[in-house]
VODRENKOL-916392 format. One record per residue (C-alpha): residue number from 1; residue in one letter; z, y, x. Coordinates in pm, whole numbers, plus 32768, in hexadecimal, padded with zeros to 4 digits. Each point is the difference from the previous one (the first is absolute). Last residue first. Layout:
(pt NUM a (Z Y X));
...
END
This chain:
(pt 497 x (7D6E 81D0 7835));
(pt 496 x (7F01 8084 80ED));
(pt 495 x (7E9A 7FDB 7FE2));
(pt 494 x (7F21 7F6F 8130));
(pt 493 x (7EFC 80CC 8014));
(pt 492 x (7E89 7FC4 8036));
(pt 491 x (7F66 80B7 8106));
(pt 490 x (7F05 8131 8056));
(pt 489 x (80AA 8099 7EFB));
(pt 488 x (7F40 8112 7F2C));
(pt 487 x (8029 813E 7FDF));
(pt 486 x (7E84 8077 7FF1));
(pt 485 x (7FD1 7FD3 816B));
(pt 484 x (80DA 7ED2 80BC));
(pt 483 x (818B 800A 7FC4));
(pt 482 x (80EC 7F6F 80FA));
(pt 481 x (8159 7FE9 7F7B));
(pt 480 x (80E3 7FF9 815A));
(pt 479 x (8113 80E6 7FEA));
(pt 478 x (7FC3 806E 815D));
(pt 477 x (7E93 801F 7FF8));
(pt 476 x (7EE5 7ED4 803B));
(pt 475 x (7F10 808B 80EF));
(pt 474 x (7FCD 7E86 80E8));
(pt 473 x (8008 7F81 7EAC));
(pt 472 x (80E2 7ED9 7F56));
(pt 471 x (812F 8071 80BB));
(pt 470 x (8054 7EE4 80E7));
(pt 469 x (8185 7F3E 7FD2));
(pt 468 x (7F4E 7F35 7ED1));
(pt 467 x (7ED9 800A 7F42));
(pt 466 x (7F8E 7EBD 8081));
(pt 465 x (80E7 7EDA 8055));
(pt 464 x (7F06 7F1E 80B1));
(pt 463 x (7ED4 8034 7FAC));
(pt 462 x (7FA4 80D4 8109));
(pt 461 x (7EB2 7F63 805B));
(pt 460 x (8043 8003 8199));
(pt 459 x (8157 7FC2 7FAF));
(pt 458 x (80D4 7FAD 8184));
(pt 457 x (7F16 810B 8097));
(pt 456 x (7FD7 80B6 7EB7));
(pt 455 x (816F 8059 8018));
(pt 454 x (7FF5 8070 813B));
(pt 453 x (7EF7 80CF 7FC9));
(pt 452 x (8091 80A9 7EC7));
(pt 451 x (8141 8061 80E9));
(pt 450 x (7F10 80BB 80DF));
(pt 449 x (7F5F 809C 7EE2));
(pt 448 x (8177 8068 7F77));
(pt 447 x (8029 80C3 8139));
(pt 446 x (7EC5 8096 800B));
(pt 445 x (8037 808B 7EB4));
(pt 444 x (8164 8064 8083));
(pt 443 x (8138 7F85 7F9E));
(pt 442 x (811F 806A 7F5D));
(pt 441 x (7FA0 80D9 7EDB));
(pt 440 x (7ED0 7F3F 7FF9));
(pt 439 x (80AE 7EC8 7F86));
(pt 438 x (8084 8095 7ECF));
(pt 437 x (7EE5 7F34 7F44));
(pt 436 x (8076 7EDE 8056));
(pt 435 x (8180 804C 7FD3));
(pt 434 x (8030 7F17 7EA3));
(pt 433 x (7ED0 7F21 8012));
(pt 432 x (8086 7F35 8124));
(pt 431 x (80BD 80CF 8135));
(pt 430 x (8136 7F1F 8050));
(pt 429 x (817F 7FEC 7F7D));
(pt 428 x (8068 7FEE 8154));
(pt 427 x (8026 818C 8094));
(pt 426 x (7EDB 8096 7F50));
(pt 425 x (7F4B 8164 802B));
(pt 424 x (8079 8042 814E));
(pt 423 x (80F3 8119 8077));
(pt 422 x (8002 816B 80E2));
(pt 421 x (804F 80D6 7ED6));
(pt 420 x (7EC1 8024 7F55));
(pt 419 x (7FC2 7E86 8000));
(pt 418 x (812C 7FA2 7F46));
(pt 417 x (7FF1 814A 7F14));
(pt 416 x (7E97 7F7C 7FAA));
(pt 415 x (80A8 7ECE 7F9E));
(pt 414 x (8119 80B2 7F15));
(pt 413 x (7EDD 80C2 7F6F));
(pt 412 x (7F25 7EDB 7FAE));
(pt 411 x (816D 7F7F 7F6D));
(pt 410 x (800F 8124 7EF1));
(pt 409 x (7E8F 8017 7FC1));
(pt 408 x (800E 7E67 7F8A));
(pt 407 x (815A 8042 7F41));
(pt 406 x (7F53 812F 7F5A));
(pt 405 x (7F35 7F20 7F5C));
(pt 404 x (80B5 7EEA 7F9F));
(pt 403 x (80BF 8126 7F53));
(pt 402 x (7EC7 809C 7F80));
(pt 401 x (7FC1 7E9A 7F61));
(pt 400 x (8134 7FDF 7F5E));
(pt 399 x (8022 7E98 7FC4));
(pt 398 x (803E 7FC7 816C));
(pt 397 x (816B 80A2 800A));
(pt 396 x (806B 80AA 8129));
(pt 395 x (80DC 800A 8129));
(pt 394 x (7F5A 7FE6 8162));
(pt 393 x (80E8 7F29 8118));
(pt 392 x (7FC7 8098 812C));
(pt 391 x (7FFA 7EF7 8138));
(pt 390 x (7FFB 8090 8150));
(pt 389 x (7FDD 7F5A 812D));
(pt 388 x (809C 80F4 8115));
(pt 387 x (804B 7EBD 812F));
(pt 386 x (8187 8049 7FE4));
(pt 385 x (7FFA 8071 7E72));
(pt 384 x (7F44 7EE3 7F6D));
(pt 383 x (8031 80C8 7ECA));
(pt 382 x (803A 8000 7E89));
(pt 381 x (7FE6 8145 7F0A));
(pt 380 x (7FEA 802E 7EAD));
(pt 379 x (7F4E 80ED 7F65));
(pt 378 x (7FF2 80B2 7E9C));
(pt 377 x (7EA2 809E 7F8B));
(pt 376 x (7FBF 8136 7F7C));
(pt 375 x (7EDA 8033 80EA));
(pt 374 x (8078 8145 809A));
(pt 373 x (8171 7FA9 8003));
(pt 372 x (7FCD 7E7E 80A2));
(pt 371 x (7F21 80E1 8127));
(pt 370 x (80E5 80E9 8057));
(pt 369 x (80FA 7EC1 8006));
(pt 368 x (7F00 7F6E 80ED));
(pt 367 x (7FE2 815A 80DC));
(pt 366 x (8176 7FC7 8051));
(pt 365 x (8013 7E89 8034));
(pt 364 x (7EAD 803D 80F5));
(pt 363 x (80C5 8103 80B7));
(pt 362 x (8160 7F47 803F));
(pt 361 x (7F25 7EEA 804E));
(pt 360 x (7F2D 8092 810D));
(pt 359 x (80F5 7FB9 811E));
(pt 358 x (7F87 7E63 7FCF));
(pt 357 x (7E73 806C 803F));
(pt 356 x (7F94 7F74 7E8B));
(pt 355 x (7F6D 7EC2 7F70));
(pt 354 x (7F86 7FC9 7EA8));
(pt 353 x (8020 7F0A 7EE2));
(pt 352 x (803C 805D 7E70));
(pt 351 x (8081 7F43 7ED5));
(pt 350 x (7F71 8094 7EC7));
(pt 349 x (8102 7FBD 7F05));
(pt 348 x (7FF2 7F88 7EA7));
(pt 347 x (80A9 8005 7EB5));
(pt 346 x (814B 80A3 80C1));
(pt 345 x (815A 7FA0 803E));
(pt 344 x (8037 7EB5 7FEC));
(pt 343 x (7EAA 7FF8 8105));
(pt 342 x (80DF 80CF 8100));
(pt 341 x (80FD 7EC6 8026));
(pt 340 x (7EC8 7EF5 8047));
(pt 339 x (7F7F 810D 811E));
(pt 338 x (8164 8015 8073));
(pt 337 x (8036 7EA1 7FD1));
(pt 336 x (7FFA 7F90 8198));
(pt 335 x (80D2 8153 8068));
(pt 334 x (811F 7F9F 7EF2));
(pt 333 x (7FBF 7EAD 80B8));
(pt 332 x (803F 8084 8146));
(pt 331 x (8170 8093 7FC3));
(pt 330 x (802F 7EB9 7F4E));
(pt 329 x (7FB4 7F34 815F));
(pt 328 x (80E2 80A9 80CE));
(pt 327 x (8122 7FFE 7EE2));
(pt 326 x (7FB7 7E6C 801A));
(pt 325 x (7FD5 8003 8157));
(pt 324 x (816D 8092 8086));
(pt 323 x (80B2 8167 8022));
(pt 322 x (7ED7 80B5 7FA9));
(pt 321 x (802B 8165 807D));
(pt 320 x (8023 810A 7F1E));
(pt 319 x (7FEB 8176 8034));
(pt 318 x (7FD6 814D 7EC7));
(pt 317 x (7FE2 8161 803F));
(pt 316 x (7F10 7FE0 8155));
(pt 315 x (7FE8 816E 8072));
(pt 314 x (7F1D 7FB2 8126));
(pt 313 x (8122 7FC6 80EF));
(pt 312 x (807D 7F46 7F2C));
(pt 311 x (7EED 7F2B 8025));
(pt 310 x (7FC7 8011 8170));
(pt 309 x (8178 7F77 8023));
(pt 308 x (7FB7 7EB5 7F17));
(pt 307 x (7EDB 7FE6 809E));
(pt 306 x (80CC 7FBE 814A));
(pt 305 x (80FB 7F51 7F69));
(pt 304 x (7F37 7EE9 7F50));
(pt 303 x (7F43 8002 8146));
(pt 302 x (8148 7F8D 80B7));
(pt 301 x (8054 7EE7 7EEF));
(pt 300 x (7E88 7F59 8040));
(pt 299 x (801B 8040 8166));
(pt 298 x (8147 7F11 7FF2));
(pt 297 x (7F6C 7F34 7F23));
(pt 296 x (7EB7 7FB3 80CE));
(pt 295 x (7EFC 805D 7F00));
(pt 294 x (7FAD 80DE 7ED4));
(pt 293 x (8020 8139 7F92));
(pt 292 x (7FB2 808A 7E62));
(pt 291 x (7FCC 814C 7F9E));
(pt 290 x (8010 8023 7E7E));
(pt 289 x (7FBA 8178 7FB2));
(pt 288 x (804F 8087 7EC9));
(pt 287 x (7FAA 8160 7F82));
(pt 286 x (8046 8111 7F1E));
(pt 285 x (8173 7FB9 7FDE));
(pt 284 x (810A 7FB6 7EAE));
(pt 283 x (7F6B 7E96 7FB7));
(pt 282 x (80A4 7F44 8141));
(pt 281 x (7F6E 7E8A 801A));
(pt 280 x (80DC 7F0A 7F6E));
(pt 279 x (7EEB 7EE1 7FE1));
(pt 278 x (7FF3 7FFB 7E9C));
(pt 277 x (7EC0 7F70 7FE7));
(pt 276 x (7F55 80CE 7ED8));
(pt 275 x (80E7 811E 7FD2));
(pt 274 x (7FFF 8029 8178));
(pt 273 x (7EA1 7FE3 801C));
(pt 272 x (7FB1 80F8 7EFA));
(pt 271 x (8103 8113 80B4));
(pt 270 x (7F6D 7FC5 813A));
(pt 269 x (7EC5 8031 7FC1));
(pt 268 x (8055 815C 7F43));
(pt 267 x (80EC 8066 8136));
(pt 266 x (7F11 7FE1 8107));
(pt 265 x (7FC0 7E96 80D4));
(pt 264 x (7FFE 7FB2 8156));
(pt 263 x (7FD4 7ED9 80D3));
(pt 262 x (803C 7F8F 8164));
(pt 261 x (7FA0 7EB9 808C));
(pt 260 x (807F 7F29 813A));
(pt 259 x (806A 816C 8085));
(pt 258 x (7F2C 8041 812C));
(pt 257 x (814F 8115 80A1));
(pt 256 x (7F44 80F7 815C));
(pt 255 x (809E 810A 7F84));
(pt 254 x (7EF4 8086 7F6C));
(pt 253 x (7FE1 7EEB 7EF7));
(pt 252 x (8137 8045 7F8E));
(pt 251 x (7FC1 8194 8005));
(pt 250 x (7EBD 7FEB 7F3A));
(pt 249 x (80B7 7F33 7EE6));
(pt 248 x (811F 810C 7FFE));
(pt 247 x (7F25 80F5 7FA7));
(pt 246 x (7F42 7F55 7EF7));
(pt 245 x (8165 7FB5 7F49));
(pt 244 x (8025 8183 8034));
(pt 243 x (7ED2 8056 7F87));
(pt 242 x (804F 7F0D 7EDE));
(pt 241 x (8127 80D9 7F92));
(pt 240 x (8176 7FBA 7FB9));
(pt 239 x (7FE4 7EBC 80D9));
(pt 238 x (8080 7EB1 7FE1));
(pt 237 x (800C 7EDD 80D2));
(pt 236 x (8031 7E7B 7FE1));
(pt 235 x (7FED 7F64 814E));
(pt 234 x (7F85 7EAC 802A));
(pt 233 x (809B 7EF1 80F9));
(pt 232 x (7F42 7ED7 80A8));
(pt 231 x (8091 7EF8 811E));
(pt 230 x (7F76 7EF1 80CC));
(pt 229 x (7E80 8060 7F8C));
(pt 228 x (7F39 7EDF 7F59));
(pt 227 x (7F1E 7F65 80EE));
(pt 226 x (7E99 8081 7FD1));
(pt 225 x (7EEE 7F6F 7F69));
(pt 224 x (7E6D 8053 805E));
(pt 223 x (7F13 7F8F 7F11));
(pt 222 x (7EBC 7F32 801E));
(pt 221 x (7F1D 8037 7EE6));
(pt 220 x (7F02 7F1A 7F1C));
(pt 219 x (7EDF 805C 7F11));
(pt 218 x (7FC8 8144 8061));
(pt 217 x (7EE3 809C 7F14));
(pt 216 x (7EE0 80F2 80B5));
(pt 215 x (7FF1 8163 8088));
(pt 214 x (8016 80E7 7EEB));
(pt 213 x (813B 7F53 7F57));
(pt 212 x (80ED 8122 8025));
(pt 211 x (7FB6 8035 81B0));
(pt 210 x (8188 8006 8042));
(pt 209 x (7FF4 7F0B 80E1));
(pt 208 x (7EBD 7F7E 8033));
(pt 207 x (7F94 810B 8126));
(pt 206 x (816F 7F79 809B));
(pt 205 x (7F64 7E85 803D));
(pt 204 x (7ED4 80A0 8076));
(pt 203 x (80CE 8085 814D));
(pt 202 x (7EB7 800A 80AC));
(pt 201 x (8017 7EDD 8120));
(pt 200 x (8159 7F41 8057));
(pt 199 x (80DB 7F98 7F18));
(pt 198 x (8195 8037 8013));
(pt 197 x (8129 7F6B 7FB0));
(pt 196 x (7FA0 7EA1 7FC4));
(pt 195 x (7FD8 7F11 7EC2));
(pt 194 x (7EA0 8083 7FAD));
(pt 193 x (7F32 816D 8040));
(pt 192 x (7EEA 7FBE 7EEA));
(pt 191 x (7F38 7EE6 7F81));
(pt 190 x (7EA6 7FFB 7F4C));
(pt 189 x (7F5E 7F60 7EE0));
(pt 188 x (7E96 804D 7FA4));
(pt 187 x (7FDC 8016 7E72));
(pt 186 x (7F15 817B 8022));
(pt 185 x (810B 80D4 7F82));
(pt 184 x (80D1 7FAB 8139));
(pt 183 x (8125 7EC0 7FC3));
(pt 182 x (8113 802F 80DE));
(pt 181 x (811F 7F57 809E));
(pt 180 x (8129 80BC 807F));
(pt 179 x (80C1 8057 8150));
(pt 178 x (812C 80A8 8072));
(pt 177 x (8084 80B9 7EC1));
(pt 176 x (814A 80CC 804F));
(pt 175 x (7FB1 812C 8085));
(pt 174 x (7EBF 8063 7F14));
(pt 173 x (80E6 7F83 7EC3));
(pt 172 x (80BD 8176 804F));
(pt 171 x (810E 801F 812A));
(pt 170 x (816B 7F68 8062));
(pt 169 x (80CD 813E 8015));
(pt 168 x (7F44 80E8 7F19));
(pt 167 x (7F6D 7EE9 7F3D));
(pt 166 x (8158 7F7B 7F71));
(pt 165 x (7FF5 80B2 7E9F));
(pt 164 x (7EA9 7F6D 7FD1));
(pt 163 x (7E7A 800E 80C7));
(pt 162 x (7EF6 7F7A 7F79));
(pt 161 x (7EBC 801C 80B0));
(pt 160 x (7F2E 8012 7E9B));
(pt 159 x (7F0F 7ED7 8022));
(pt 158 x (80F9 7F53 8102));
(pt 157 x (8138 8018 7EE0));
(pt 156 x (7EEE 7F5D 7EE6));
(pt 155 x (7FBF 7EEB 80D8));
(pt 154 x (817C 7FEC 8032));
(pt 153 x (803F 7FD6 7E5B));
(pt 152 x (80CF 8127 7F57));
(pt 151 x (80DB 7F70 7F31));
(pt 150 x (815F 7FE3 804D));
(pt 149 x (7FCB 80F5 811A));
(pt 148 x (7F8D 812E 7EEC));
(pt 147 x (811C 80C3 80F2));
(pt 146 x (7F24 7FB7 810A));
(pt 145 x (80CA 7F4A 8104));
(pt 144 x (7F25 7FFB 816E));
(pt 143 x (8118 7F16 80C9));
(pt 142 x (7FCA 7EC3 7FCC));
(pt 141 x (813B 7F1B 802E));
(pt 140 x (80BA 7F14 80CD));
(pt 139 x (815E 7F78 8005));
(pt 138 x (7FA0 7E80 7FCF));
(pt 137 x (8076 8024 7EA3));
(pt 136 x (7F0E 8126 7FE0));
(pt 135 x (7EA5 7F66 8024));
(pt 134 x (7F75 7F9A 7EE6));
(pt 133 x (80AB 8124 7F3C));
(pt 132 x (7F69 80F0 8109));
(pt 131 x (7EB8 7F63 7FDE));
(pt 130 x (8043 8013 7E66));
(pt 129 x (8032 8197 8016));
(pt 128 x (7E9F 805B 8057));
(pt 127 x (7F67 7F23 7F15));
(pt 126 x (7F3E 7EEF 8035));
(pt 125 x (7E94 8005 7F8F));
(pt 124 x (7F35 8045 815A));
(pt 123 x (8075 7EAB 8093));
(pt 122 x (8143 7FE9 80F7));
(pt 121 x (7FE6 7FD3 815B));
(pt 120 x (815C 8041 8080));
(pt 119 x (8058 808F 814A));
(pt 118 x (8153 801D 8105));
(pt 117 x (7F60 7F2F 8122));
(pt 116 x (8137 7EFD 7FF4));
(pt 115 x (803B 802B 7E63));
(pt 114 x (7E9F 7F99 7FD3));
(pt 113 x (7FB3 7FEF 7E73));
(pt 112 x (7EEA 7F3F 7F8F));
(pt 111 x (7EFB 8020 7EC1));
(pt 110 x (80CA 80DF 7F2F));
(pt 109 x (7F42 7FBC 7E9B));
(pt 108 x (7F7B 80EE 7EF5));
(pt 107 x (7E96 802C 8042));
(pt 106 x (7FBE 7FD1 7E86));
(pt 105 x (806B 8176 7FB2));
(pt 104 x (7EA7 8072 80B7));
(pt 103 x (7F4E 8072 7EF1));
(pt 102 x (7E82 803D 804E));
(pt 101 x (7F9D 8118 7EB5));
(pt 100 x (7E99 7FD9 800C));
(pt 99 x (7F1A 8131 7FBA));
(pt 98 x (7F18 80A7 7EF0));
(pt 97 x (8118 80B5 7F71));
(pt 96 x (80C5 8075 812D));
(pt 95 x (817A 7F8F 801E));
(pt 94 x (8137 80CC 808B));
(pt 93 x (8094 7F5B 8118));
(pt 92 x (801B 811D 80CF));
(pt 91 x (807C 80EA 7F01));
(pt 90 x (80E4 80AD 80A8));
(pt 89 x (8157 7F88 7FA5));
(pt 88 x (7FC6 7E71 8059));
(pt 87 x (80C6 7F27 7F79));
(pt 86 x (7ED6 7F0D 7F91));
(pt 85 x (808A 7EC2 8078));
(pt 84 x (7ED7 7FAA 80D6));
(pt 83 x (7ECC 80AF 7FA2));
(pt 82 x (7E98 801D 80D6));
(pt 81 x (7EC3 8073 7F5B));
(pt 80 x (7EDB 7F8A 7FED));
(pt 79 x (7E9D 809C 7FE2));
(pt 78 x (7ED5 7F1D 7F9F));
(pt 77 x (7EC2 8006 80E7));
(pt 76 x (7F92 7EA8 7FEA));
(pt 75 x (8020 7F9F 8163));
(pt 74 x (8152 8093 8000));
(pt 73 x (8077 7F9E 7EDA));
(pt 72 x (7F88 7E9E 804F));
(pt 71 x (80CC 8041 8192));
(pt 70 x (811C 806E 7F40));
(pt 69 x (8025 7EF1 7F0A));
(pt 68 x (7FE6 7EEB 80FB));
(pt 67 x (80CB 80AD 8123));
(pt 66 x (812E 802D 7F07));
(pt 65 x (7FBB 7E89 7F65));
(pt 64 x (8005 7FA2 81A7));
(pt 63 x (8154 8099 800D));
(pt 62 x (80BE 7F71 7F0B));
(pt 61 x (808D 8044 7E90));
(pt 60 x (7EFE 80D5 7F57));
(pt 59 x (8038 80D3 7EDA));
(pt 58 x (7EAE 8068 7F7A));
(pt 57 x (8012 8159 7F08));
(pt 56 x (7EB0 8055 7F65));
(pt 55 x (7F5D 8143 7FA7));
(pt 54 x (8141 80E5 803D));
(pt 53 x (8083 80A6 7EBB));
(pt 52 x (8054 8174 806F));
(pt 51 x (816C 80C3 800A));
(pt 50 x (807F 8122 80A5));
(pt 49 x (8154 80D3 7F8D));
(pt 48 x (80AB 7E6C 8072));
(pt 47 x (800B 8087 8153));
(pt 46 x (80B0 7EA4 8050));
(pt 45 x (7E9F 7F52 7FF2));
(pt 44 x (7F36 7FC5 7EE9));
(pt 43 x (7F30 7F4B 7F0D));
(pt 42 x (805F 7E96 8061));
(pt 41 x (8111 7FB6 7F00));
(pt 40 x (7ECA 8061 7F0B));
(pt 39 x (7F37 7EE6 80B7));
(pt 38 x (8044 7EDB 7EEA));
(pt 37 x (7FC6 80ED 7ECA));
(pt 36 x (7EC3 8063 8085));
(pt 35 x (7F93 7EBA 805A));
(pt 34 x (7F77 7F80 815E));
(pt 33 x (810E 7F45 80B2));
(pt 32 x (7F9A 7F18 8132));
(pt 31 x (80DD 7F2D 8098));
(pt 30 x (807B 7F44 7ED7));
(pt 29 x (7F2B 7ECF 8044));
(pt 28 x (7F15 8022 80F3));
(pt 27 x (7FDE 8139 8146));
(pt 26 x (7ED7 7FB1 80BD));
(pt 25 x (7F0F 7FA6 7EBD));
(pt 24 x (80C9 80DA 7F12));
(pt 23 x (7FB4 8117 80F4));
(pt 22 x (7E6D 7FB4 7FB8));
(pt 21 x (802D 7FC5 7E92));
(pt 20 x (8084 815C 7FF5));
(pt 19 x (7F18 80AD 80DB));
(pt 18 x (7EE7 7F64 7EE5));
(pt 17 x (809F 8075 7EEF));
(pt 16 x (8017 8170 80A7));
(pt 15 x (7EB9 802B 8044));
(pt 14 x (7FB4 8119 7F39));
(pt 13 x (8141 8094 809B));
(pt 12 x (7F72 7FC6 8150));
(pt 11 x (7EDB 80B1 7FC3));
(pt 10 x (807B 810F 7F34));
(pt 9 x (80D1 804B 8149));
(pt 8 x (80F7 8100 7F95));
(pt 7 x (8021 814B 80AF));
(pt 6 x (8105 8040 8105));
(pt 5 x (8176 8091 7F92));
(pt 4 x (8031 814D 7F6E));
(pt 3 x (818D 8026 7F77));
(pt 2 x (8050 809A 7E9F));
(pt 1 x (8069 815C 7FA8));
END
């Protein structure tokens, strides 16, 4: 199996040479890179199973080489695509052959931070975990905390609406961006929201988050920081079951408890995390859940007891509060390497993203390990349990084709599961190549037409991103190869590796 992206432009690949010189000409000296060997870093995302040489890769480094380049691409009819660290898990910043690669890592600075108003404007390039760094000694931070934090840029966080370990209490990248500058496919520069809560007019600012690189390239964003919290304690739990664990996540929440994050794990997880970080988590239960409270102390130490009752009362085996921030914070960073602890374990792993109806996990966990015996496959499993993200974590080896292979069926299934039971096809990792062509299991051919418009209103030519989030025709089936008569493929493919 490969993936069917939009057919190459023999036009623009004839004049390749030419679109070269062109970028050099906005971009000089090392801005533009244009060998084989030089773009292989280039070739994909974090869904590594895809890979395609772009045409050209320009790295700008301000805002006015961003409107340059997009505005010749545009007039010349040259697709681009958007790429900031390249984290992403869906394929969103895979390349197309007869496009530019526009990589953002130049826009690397944190322009101002306003302590008084609680906002940073930082450029598209930092990553998520440097505003908090910037900010921390004077006892702020950011909340959204992907675990690929150390990495993953902000521009890259907007694309996909990252959320983190903290979204359940504090909200995705849509509830803490205020503003951002914008370049549209056609080089015209335009401003969003700003410094203050709220914007009047169509809430555009929340059409860009989340919108993978469809819409145009932010070049600059305004952040919201929050004061650290007075006091924050994790719980360490253990369960003989993951129903149970699931259980007793439904019954927090209905109590009226926001944890400041709550995460669960099953026993595999778990036991590769543990031998990795060593972060004393219990290896004799099916499940983990780290529930952590913060606030006021003395609320702090009275939710500690509360979920501390609703667990046993769920059959909890194992309970341990943190008794100060270093045990707090290694409780976490098990949580933080699980996707680094799982790769010691296996060749590969298919890491997957959907959202379920919280009192359908017990369900979901059930009908996955169905699932791991009919394809033959181990899976691990890693949750935003208090908002239903899941994460499965796909065991297989990618020099056996049919393994690759049955990896791809295996998560389809997980994500039809997701939609079947009341849930969405992605929770943060994003659409891209990877779900496009599930699409009409959750939405509508009208649907998807609307969503087409408003994508055409900001990309009249759609060259910006193409191939991505839409399936490539309006009768494209679930698995997404779209064959024309005599067998063959109304696109090229992009092989897998």
């Amino acid at each position: 199996m490969s993936v069917a992206m939009p057919p190459l432009d023999a036009g623009v690949l004839a004049r390749r040479d030419e679109i070269v010189a062109a970028l050099r000409a906005i971009v000089p000296g090392e801005g533009v890179i244009a060998t084989s060997r030089e773009m292989r870093p280039y070739e994909s995302d974090g869904l590594t199973a895809y890979r395609q040489l772009p045409l050209v890769v320009v790295l700008p480094s301000t805002t006015e080489q961003v409107s340059r380049v997009l505005r010749y691409c545009h007039q010349a009819g040259v697709k681009v695509v958007p790429r900031g660290a390249g984290t992403s898990l869906s394929g969103g910043a895979l390349p197309v052959g007869d496009g530019v690669l526009l990589g953002m890592g130049k826009f690397n600075r944190i322009r101002a931070i306003d302590y008084e108003n609680r906002l940073a404007v930082v450029e598209p390039g930092v990553t998520n975990l440097a505003i908090t760094r910037a900010v921390e000694k004077s006892g702020f931070y950011y909340a959204p905390d992907p675990s690929s934090q150390i990495a993953c840029t902000i521009g890259g966080n907007i694309a996909e609406n990252a959320g983190g370990v903290h979204c359940l209490k504090y909200g995705l990248t849509t509830n803490n961006v205020l503003g951002c500058e914008m370049v549209l496919p056609d080089g015209d520069v335009i401003r969003l929201g700003g410094g203050h809560l709220d914007a009047g007019g169509y809430d555009l600012l929340g059409v860009v988050t989340g919108s993978e690189g469809l819409l145009g390239v932010v070049t600059e964003v305004t952040v919201r920081i929050l004061p650290k919290p007075e006091t924050a304690r994790a719980l360490l739990i253990g369960f003989d079951t993951a129903e149970a664990a699931g259980d007793c996540v439904a019954k927090i929440i209905g109590a009226g408890i926001i944890p400041g994050g709550m995460e669960m794990m099953d026993r595999m997880t778990t036991a590769a995390v543990e031998d990795f970080v060593h972060a004393g988590y219990p290896l004799d239960v099916e499940a983990i859940l780290i529930v952590e409270l913060d606030g006021p102390s003395a609320e702090v130490d009275h939710l500690i007891e509360r979920v501390s009752e609703i667990a046993r009362g769920c059959g909890a085996r194992n309970l341990r509060a943190s008794t100060s921030e270093a045990e707090r914070l290694l409780f976490w960073a098990g949580r933080k390497a699980a996707f680094s602890a799982v790769g010691r374990i296996s060749p590969d792993y298919y890491c997957m993203d959907g959202t379920i109806p919280r009192a359908k996990l017990a369900t979901v966990l059930h009908r996955t390990r169905e699932l791991s015996e009919h394809y033959g496959l181990r899976c691990g499993n890693v949750f935003h349990a208090g908002d239903g993200n899941l994460h499965p974590l796909i065991l297989y080896d990618a020099n056996d084709p049919d393994q690759l292979a049955r990896a791809e069926a295996f998560g389809a299934d997980i994500l039809r599961l997701c939609v079947e039971v009341g849930g969405v096809l992605t929770g943060e990792h994003g659409v891209g190549v990877e779900k496009r062509d599930l699409m009409p299991s959750m939405f509508s051919e009208l649907d998807l037409e609307q969503q087409r418009r408003l994508k055409r209103a900001f990309d009249g030519k759609e060259l910006l991103n193409p191939g991505k989030v839409f399936p490539l025709l309006s009768s494209c089936a679930e698995q997404g190869r779209m064959h024309v008569s005599g067998g063959q493929t109304a696109f090229p493919d992009i092989p897998r590796f």
